[in-house]
C-alpha positions as CSV (number, residue, x, y, z in Angstrom):
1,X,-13.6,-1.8,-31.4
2,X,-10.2,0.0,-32.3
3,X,-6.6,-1.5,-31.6
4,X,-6.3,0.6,-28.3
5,X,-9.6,0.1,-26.8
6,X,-9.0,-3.9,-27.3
7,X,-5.7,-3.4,-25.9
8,X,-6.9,-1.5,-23.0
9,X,-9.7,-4.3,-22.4
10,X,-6.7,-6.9,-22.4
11,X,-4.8,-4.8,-19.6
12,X,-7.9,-4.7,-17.8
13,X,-8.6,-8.6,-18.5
14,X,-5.1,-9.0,-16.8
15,X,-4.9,-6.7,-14.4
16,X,-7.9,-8.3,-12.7
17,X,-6.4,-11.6,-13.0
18,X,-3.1,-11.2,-11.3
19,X,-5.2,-8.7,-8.1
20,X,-6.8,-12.8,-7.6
21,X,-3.5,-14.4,-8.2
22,X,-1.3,-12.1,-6.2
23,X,-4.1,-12.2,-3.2
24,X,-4.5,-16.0,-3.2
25,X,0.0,-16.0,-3.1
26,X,-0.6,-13.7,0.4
27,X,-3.5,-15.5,1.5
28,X,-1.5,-18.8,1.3
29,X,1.3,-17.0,2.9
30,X,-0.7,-15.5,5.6
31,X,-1.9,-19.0,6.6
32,X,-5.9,-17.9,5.7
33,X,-6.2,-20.3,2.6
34,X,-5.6,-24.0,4.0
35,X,-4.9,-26.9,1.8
36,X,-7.8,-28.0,0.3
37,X,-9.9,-25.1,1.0
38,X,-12.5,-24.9,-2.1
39,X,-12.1,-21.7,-4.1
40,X,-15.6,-21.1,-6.6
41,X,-15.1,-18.6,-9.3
42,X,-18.7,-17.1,-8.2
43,X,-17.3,-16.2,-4.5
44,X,-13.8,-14.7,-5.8
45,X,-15.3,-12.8,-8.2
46,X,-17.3,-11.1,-5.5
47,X,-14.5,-10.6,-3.1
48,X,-11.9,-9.1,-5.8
49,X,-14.8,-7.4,-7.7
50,X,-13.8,-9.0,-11.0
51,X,-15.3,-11.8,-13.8
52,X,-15.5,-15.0,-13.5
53,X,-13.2,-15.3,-16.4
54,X,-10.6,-13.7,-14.5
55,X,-10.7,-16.0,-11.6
56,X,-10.2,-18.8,-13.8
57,X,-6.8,-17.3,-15.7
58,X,-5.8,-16.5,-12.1
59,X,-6.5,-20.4,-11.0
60,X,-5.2,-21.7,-14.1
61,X,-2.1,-19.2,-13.4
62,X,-1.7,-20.6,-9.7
63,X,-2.4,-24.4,-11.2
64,X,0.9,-24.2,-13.1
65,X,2.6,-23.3,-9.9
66,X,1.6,-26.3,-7.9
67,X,-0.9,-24.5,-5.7
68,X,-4.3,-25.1,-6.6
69,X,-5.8,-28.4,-7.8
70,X,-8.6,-28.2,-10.8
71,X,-10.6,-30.8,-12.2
72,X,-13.4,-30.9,-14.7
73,X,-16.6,-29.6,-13.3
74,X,-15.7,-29.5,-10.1
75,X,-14.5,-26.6,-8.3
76,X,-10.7,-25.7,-7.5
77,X,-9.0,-26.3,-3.9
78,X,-6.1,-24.9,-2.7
79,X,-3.7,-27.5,-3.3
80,X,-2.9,-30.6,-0.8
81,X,0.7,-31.7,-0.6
82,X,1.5,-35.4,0.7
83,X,4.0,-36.1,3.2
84,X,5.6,-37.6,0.0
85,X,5.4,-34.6,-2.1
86,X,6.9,-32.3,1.0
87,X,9.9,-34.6,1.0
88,X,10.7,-34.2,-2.7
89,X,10.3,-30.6,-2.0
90,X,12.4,-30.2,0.5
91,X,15.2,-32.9,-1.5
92,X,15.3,-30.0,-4.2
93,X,15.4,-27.4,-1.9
94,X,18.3,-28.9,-0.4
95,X,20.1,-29.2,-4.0
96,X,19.3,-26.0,-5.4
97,X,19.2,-23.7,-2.6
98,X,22.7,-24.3,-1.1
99,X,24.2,-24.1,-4.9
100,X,22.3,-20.3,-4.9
101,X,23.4,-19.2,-1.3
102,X,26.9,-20.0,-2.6
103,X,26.5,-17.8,-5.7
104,X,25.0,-15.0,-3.7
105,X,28.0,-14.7,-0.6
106,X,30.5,-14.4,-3.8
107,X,28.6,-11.9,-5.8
108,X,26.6,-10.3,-3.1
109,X,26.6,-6.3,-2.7
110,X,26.4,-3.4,-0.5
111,X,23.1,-2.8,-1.7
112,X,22.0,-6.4,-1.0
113,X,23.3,-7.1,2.2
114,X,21.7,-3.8,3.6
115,X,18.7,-5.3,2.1
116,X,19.0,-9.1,3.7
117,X,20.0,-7.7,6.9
118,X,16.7,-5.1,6.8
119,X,14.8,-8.6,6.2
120,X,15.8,-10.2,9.1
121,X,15.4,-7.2,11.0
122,X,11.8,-7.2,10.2
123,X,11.4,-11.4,11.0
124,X,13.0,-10.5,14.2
125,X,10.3,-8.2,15.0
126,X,7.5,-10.3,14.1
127,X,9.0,-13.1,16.7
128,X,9.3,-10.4,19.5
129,X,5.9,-8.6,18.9
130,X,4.6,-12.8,19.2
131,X,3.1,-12.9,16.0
132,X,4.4,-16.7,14.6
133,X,2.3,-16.5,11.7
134,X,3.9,-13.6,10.3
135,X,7.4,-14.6,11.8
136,X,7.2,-17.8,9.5
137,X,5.7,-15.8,6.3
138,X,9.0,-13.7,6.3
139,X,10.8,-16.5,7.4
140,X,9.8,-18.2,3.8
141,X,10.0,-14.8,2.2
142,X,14.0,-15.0,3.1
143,X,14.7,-17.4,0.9
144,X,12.8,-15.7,-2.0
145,X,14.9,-12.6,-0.6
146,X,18.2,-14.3,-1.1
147,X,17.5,-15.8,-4.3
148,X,16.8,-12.0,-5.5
149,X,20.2,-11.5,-5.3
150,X,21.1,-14.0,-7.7
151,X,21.7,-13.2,-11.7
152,X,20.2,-16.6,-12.3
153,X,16.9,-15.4,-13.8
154,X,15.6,-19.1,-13.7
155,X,17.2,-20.0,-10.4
156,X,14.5,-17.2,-9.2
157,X,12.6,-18.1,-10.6
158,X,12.0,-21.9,-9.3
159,X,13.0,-20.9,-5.5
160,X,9.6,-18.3,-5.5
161,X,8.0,-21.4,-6.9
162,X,8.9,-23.6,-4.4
163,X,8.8,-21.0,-1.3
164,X,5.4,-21.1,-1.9
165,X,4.6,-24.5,-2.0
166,X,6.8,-24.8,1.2
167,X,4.1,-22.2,2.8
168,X,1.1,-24.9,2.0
169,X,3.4,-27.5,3.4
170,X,4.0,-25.1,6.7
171,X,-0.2,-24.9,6.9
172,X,-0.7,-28.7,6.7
173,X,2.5,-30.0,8.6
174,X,3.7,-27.3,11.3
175,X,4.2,-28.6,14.5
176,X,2.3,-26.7,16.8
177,X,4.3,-23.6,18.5
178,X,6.9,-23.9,16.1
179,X,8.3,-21.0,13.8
180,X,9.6,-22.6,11.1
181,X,13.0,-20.8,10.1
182,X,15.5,-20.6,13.3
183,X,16.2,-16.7,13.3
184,X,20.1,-18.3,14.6
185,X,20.0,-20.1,10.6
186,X,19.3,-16.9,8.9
187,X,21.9,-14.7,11.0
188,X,24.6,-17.5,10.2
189,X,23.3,-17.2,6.5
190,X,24.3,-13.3,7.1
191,X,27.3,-13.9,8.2
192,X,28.3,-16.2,5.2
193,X,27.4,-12.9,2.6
194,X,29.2,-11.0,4.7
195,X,32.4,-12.8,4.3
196,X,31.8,-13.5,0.8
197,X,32.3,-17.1,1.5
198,X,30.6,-19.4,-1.1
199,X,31.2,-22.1,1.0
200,X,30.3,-21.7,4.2
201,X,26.8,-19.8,2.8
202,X,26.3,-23.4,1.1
203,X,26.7,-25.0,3.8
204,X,24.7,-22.8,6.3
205,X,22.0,-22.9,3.9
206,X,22.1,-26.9,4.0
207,X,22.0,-27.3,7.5
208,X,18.8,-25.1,7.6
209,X,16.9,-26.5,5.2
210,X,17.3,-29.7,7.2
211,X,16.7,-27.4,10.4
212,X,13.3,-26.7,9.0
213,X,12.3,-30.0,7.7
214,X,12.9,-31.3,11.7
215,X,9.9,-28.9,12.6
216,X,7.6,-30.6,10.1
217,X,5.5,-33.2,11.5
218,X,4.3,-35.1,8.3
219,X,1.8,-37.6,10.2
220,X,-0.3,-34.6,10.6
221,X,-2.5,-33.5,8.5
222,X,-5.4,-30.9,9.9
223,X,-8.4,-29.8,7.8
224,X,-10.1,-26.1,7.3
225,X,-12.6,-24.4,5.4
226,X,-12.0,-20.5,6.2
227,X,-15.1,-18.1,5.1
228,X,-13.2,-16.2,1.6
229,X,-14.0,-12.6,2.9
230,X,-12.3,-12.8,6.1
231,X,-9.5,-14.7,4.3
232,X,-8.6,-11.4,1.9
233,X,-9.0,-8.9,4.8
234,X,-6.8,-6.5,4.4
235,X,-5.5,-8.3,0.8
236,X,-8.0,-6.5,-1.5
């Protein structure tokens, strides 16, 4: 085989992993993949149309990230955080996310702040057309939208991480009727960037992480086993 046909088969190999990777990340987002729902290779190669071998780099990918569980012949689960684990997440949430707001409101631009405020345009909407599931999604997606604007590559890095392990928490923990970001937390977020105020984004962005930790109910956990087509309708 020459250089660019193996090359091309590598692409390939890769591309089909991250389609599984990237539709498990919305699924989880979109509520359709609860914790602990079993994930066989066999089904998600049938849904995505791709190998086996790339559903396992894709679980292996999403492993690393905290969101799927694996263990030796058995087969993966989304992943199951504790009532434990969702504190700890939350406690570095609340130590790294308020130290990135800050940087943002003093280096924020035009550009940005057009962007943010299109954001919460958009999570407005989804609260006025009813729809709480994708209210929350964007609500999450916020975060990952602020944290865009930083420069800190690695700071980014971890907050996408950890917004997504936040949306597994959400699934398990939720209490019911709740949208989990207060639309009031994110406007006064705004305001912060606006102003270019370091501190008071900090200290906004404080106050709402322990806004959203209040609408968890941790002695709750609720199982769910959703059929895998319906879950990537409209993902694939």
């Amino acid at each position: 085989m020459s250089d660019l046909k193996i090359r091309k088969s590598a692409n390939a190999g890769r591309d089909g992993a991250n389609a599984v990777y990237g539709g498990i990340l919305e699924a989880i987002s979109r509520q359709r993949l609860a914790p602990g729902t079993k994930l066989p290779e066999e089904g998600l190669s049938q849904v995505f149309g791709v190998s086996r071998a790339q559903v396992r780099s894709a679980l292996a990918n999403l492993r690393q990230r905290g969101l799927v569980q694996m263990e030796p012949n058995k087969t993966a689960q989304i992943s199951e955080p504790s009532a434990s684990e969702v504190l700890e997440l939350f406690s570095v949430r609340s130590w790294l996310e308020p130290e990135l707001a800050a940087e943002v409101a003093r280096n924020l631009t035009d550009e940005q702040d057009a962007m943010l405020k299109g954001h919460l345009q958009k999570e407005q909407a989804a609260r006025d057309a009813g729809d709480r599931i994708e209210a929350t999604r964007l609500a999450g997606l916020f975060h990952t939208a602020i944290a865009s604007c930083s420069s800190n590559a690695i700071a980014r890095k971890y907050i996408e991480e950890l917004v997504d392990r936040s949306f597994l928490a959400i699934y398990l923990y939720q209490r019911v009727g709740e949208v989990m970001c207060v639309n009031e937390d994110h406007s006064n977020l705004l305001d912060a960037f606006a102003a270019r105020d370091g501190d008071a984004a900090a200290k906004s962005m404080r106050e709402h992480l322990a806004h959203v930790l209040t609408r968890l109910d941790l002695e709750t956990d609720e199982e769910s086993s959703p059929d895998l087509t319906e879950a990537f309708r409209g993902i694939v």
